[in-house]
OpenMM code with the backbone's topology and positions (N, CA, C; nanometers):
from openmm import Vec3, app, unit

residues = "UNK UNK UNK UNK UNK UNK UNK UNK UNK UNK UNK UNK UNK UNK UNK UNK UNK UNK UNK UNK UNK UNK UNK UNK UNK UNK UNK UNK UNK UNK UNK UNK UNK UNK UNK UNK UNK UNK UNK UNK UNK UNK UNK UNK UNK UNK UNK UNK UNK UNK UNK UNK UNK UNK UNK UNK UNK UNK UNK UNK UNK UNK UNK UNK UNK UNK UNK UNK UNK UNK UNK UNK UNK UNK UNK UNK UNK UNK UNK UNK UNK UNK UNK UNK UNK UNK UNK UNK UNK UNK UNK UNK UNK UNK UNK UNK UNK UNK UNK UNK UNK UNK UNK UNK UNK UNK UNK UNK UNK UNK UNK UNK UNK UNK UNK UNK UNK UNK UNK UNK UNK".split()
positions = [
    Vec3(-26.9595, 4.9858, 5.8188),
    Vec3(-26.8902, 4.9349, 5.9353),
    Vec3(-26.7563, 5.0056, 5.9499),
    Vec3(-26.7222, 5.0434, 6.1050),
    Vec3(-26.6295, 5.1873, 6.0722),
    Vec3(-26.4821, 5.0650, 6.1069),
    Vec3(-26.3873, 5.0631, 6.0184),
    Vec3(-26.2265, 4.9614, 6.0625),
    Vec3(-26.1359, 5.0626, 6.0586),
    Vec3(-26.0641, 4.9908, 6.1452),
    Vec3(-25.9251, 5.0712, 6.1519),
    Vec3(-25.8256, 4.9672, 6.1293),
    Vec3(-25.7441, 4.9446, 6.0349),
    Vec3(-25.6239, 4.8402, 6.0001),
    Vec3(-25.5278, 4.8899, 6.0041),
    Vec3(-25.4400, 4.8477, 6.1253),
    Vec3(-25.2962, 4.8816, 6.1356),
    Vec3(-25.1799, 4.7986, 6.0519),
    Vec3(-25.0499, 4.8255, 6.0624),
    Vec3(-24.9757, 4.8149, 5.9640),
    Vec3(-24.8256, 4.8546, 6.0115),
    Vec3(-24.7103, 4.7950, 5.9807),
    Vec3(-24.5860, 4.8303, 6.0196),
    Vec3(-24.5482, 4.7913, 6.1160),
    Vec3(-24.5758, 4.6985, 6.1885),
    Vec3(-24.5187, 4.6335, 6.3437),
    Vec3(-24.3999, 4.5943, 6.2441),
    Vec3(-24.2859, 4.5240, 6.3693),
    Vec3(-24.1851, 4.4544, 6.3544),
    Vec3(-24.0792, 4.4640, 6.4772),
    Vec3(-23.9948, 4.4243, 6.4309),
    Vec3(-23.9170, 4.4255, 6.5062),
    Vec3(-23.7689, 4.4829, 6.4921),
    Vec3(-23.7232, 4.5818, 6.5812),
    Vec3(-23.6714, 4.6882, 6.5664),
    Vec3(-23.5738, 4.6909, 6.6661),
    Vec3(-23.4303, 4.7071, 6.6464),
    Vec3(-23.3378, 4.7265, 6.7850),
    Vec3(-23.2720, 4.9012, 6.8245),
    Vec3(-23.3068, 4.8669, 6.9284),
    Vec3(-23.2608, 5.0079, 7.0248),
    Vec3(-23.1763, 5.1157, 6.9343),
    Vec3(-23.2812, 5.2454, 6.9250),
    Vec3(-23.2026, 5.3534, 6.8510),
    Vec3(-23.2751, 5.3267, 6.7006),
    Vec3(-23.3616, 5.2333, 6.6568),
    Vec3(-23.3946, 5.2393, 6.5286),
    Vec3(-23.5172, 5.2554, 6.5559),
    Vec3(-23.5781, 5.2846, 6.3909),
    Vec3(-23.7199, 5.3221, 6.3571),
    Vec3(-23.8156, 5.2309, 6.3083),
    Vec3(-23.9349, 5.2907, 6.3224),
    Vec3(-24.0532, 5.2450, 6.2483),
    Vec3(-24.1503, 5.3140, 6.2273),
    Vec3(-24.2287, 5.2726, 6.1036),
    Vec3(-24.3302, 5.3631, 6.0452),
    Vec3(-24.4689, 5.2472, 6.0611),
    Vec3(-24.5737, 5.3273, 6.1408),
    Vec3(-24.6808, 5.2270, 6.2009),
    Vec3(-24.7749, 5.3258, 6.0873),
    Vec3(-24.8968, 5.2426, 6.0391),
    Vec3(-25.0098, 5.2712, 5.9342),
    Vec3(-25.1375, 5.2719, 5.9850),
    Vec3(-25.2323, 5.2892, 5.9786),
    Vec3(-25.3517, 5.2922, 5.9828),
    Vec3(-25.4678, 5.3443, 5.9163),
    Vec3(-25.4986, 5.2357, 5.8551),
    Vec3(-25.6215, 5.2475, 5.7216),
    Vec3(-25.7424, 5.2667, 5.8190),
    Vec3(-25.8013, 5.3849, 5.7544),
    Vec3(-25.9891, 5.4294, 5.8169),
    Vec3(-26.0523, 5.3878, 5.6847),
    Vec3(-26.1832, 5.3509, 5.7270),
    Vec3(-26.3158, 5.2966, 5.6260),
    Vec3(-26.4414, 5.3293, 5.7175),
    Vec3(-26.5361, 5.3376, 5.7069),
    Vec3(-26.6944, 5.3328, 5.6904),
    Vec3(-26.7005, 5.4484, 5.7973),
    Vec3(-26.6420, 5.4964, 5.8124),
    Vec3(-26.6848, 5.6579, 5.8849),
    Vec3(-26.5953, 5.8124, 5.8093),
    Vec3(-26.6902, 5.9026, 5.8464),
    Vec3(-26.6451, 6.0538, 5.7627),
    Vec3(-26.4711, 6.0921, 5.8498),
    Vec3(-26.3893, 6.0201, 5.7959),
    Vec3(-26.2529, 6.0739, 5.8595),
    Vec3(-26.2388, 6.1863, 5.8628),
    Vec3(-26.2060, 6.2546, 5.7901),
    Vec3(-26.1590, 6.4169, 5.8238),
    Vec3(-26.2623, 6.4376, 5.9273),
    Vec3(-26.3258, 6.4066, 5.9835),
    Vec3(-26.4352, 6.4910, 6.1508),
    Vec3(-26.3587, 6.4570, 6.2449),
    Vec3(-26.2907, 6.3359, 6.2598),
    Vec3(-26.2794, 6.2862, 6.3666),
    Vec3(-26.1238, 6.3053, 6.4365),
    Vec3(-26.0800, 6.3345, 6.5055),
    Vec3(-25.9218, 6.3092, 6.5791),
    Vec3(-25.9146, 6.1428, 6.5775),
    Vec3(-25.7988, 6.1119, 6.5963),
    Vec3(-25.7652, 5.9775, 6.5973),
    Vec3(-25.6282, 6.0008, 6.6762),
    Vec3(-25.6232, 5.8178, 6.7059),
    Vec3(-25.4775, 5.8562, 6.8248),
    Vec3(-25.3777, 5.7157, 6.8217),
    Vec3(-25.3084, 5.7140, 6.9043),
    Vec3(-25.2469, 5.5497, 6.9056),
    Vec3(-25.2479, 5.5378, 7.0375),
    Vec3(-25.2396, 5.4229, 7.0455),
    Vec3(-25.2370, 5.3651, 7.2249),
    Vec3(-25.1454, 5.2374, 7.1918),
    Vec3(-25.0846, 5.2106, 7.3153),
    Vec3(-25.0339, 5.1245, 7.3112),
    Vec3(-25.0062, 5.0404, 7.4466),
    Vec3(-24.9763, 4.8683, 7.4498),
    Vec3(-24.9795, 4.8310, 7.5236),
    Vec3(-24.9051, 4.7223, 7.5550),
    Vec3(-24.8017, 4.6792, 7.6618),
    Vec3(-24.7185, 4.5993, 7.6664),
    Vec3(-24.7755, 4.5088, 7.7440),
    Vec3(-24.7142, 4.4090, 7.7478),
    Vec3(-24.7354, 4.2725, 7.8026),
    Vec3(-24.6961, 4.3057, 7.9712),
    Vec3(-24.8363, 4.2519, 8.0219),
    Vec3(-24.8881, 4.2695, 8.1833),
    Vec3(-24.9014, 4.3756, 8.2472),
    Vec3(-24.9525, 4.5279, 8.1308),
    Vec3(-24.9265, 4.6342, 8.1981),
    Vec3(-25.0566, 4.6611, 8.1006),
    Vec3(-25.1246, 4.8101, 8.1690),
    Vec3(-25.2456, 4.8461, 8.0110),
    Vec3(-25.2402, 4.9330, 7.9912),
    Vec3(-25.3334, 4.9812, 7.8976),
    Vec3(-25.3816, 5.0208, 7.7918),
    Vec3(-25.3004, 5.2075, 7.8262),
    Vec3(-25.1786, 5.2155, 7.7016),
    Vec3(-25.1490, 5.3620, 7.7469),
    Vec3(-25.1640, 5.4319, 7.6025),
    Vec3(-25.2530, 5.5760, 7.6366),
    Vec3(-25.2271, 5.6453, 7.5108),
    Vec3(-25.0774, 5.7198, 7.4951),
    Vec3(-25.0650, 5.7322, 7.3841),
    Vec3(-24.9557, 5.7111, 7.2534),
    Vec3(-24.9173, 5.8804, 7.2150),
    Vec3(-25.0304, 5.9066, 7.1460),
    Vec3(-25.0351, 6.0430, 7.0627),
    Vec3(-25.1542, 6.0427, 7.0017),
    Vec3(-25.1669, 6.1802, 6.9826),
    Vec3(-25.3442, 6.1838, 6.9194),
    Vec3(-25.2845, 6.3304, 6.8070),
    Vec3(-25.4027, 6.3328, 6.7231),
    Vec3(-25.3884, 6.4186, 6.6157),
    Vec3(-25.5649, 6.4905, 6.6078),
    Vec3(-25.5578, 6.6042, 6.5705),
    Vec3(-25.6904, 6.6213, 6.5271),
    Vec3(-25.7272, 6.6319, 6.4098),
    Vec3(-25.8692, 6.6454, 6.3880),
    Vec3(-25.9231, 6.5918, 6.2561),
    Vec3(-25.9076, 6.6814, 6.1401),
    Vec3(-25.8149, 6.7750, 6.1560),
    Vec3(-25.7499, 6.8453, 6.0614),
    Vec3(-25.6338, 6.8418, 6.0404),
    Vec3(-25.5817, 6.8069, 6.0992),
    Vec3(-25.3989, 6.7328, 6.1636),
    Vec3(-25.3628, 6.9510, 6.2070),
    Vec3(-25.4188, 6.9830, 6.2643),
    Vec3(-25.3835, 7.1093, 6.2859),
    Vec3(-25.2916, 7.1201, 6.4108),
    Vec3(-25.3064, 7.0495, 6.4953),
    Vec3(-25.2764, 7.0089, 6.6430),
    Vec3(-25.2541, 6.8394, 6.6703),
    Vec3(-25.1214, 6.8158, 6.7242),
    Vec3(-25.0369, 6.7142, 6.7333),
    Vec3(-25.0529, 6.7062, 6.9152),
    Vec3(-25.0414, 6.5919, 6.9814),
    Vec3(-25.0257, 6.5676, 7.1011),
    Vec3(-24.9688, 6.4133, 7.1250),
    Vec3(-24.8469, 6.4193, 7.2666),
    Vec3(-24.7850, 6.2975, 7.2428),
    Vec3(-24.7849, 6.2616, 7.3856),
    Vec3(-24.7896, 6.1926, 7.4682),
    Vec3(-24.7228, 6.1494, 7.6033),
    Vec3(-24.6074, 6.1810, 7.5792),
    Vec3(-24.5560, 6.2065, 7.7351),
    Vec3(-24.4091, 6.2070, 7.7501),
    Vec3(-24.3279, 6.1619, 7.7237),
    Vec3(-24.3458, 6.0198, 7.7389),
    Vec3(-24.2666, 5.9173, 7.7079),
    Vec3(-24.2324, 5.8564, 7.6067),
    Vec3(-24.2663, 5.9831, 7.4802),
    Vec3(-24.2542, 5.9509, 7.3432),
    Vec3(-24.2640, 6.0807, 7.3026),
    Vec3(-24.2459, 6.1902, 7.3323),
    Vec3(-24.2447, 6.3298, 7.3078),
    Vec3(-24.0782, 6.3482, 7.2530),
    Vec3(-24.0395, 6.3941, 7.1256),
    Vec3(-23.9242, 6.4248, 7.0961),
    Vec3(-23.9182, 6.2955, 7.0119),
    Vec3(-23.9226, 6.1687, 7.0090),
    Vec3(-23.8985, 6.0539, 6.9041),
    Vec3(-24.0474, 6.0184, 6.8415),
    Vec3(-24.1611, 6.0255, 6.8481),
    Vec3(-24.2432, 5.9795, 6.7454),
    Vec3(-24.3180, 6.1137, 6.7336),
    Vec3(-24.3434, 6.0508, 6.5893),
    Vec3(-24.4487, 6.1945, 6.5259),
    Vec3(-24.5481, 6.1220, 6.4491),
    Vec3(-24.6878, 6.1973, 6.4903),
    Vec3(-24.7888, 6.1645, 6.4195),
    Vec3(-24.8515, 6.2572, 6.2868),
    Vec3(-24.9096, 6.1403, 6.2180),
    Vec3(-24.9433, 6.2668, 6.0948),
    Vec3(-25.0299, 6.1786, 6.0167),
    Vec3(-25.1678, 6.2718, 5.9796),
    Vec3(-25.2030, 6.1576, 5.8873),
    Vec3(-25.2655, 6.2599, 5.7592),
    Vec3(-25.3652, 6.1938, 5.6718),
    Vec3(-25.3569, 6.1916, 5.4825),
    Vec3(-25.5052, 6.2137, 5.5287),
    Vec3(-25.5868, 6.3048, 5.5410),
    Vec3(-25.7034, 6.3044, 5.4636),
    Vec3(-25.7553, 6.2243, 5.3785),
    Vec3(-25.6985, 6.2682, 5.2698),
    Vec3(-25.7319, 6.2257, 5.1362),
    Vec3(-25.7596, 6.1028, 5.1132),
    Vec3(-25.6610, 6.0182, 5.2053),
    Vec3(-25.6706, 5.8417, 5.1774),
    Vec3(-25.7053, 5.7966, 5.3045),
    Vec3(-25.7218, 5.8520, 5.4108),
    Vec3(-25.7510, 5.8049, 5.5479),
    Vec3(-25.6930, 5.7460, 5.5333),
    Vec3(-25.5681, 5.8150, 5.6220),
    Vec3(-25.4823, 5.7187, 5.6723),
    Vec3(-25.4190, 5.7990, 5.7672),
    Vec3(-25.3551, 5.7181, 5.8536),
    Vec3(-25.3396, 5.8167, 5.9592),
    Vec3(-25.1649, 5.7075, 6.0264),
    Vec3(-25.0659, 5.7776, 6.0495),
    Vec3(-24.9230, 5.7038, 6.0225),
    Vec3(-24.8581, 5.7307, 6.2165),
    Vec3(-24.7610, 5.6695, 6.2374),
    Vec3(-24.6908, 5.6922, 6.3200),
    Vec3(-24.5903, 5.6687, 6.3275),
    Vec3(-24.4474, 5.7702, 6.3007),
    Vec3(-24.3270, 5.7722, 6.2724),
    Vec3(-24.2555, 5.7334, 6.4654),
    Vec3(-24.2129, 5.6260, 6.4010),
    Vec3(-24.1232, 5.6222, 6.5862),
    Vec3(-23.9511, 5.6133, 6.5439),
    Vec3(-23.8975, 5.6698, 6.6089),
    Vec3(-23.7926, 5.7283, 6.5988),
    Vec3(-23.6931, 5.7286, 6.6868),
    Vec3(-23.5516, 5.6627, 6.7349),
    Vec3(-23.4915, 5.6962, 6.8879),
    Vec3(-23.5626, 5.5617, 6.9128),
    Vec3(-23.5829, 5.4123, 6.8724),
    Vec3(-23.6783, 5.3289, 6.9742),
    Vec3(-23.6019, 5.2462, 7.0829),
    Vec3(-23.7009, 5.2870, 7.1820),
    Vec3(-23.6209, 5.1870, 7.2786),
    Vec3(-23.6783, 5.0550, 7.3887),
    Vec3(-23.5993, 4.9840, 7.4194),
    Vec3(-23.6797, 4.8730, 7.4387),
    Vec3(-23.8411, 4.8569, 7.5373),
    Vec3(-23.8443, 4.9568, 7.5856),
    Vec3(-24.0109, 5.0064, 7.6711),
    Vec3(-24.0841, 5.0653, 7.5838),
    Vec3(-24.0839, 5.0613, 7.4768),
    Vec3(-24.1623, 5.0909, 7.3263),
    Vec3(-24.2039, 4.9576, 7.2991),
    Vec3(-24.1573, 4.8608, 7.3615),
    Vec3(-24.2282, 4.7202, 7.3068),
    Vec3(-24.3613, 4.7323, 7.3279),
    Vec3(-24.4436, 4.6948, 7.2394),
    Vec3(-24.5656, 4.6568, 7.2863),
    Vec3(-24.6694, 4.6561, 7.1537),
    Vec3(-24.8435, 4.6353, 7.1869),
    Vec3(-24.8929, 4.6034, 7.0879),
    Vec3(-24.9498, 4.7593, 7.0857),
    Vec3(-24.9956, 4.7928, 6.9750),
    Vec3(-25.0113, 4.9287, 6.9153),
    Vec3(-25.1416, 4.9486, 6.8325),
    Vec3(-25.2252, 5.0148, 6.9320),
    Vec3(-25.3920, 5.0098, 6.8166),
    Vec3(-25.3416, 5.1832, 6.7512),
    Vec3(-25.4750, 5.1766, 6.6795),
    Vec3(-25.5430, 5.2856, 6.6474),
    Vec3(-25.6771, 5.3382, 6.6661),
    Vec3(-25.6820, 5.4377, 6.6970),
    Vec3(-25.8324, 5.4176, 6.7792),
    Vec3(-25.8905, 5.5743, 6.7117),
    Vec3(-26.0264, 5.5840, 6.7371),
    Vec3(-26.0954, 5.7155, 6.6616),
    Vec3(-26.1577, 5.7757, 6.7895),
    Vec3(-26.0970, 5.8989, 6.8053),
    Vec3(-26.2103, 5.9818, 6.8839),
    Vec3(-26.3420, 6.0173, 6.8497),
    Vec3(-26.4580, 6.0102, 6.9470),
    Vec3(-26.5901, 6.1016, 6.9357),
    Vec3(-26.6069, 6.1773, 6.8739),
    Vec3(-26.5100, 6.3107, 6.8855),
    Vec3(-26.4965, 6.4182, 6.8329),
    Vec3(-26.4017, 6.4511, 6.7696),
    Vec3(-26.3873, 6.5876, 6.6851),
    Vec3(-26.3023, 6.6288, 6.5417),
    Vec3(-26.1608, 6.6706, 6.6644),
    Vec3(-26.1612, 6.6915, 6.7855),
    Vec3(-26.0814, 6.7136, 6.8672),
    Vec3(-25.9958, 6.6330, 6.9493),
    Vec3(-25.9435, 6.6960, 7.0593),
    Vec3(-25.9220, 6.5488, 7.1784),
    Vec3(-26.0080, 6.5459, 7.2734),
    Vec3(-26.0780, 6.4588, 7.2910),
    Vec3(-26.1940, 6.3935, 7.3951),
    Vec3(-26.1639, 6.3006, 7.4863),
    Vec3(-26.0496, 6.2478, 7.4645),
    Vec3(-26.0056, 6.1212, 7.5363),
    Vec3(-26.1315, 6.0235, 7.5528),
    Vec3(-26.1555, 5.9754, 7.4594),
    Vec3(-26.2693, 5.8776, 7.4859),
    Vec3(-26.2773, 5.8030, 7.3387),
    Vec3(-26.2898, 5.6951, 7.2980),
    Vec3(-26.2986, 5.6750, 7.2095),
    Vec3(-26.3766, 5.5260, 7.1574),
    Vec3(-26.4247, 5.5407, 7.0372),
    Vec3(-26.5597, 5.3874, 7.0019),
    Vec3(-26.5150, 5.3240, 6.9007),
    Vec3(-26.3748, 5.3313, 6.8677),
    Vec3(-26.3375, 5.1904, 6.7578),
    Vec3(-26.2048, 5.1938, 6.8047),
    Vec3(-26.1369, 5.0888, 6.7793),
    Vec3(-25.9844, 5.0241, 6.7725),
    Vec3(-25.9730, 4.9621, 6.6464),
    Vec3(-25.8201, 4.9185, 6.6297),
    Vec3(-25.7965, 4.8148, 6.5052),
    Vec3(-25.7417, 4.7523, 6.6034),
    Vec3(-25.7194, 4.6189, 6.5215),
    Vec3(-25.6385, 4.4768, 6.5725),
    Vec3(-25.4896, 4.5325, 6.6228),
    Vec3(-25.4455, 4.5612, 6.6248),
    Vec3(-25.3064, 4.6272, 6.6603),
    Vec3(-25.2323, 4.5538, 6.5697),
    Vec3(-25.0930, 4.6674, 6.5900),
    Vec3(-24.9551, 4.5755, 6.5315),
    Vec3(-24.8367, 4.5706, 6.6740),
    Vec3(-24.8107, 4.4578, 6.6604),
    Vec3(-24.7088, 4.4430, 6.7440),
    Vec3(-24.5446, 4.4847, 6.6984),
    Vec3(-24.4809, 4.5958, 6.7747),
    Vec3(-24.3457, 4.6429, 6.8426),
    Vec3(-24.2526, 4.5990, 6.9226),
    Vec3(-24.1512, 4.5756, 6.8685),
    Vec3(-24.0818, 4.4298, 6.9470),
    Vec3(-23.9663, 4.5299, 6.9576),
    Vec3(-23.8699, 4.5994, 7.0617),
    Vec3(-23.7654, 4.6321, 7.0442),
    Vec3(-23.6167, 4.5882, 7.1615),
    Vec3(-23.5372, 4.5361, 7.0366),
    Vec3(-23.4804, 4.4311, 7.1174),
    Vec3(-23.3258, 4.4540, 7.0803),
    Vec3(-23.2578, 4.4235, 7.1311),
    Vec3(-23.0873, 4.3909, 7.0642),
    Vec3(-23.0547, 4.2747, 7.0700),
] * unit.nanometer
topology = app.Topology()
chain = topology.addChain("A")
for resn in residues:
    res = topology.addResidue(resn, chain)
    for name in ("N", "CA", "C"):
        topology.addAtom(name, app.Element.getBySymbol(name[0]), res)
């Protein structure tokens, strides 16, 4: 059964960081790209940043280009998201999700439960 368990929500004020986690199980990780999405309250579903299944190639939305970086571990499947610079339109809940393919496909067949991003003063 393929999970994705996220990790590192909290709550964070304007200009500070966080380090978001995501544990892979029951599928061959290194094939696959993986990404984050995220989503605030009464608005949907926006992708985040994606990585490919070699971490060879990094990709971010705009609106997080220059403060978060993605990167993840082979070895332990795991796959991380450094946010950096946060500011309060960063609130929101935060999956992890697995692409189709070892690439970017924009399409994707698992999520985790998310962690929730609260950024506040």
């Amino acid at each position: 059964q393929v999970q994705l368990v996220e990790s590192g929500g909290g709550l964070a004020q304007p200009g500070g960081s966080l380090r978001l986690s995501c544990a892979a199980s029951g599928f061959t990780f290194s094939s696959y790209a993986v990404s984050w999405a995220r989503q605030a309250p009464g608005k949907g579903l926006e992708w985040v940043s994606g990585i490919y299944s070699d971490g060879s190639v990094t990709y971010y939305a705009d609106s997080v280009k220059g403060r978060f970086t993605i990167s993840r571990d082979n070895a332990n499947h795991m796959v991380y998201l450094q946010m950096n610079s946060l500011k309060p339109e960063d609130t929101a809940l935060y999956y992890c999700s697995k692409d189709l393919g070892q690439y970017r496909t924009g399409a994707f067949d698992y999520w985790g439960q998310g962690t929730q991003v609260t950024v506040s003063s």
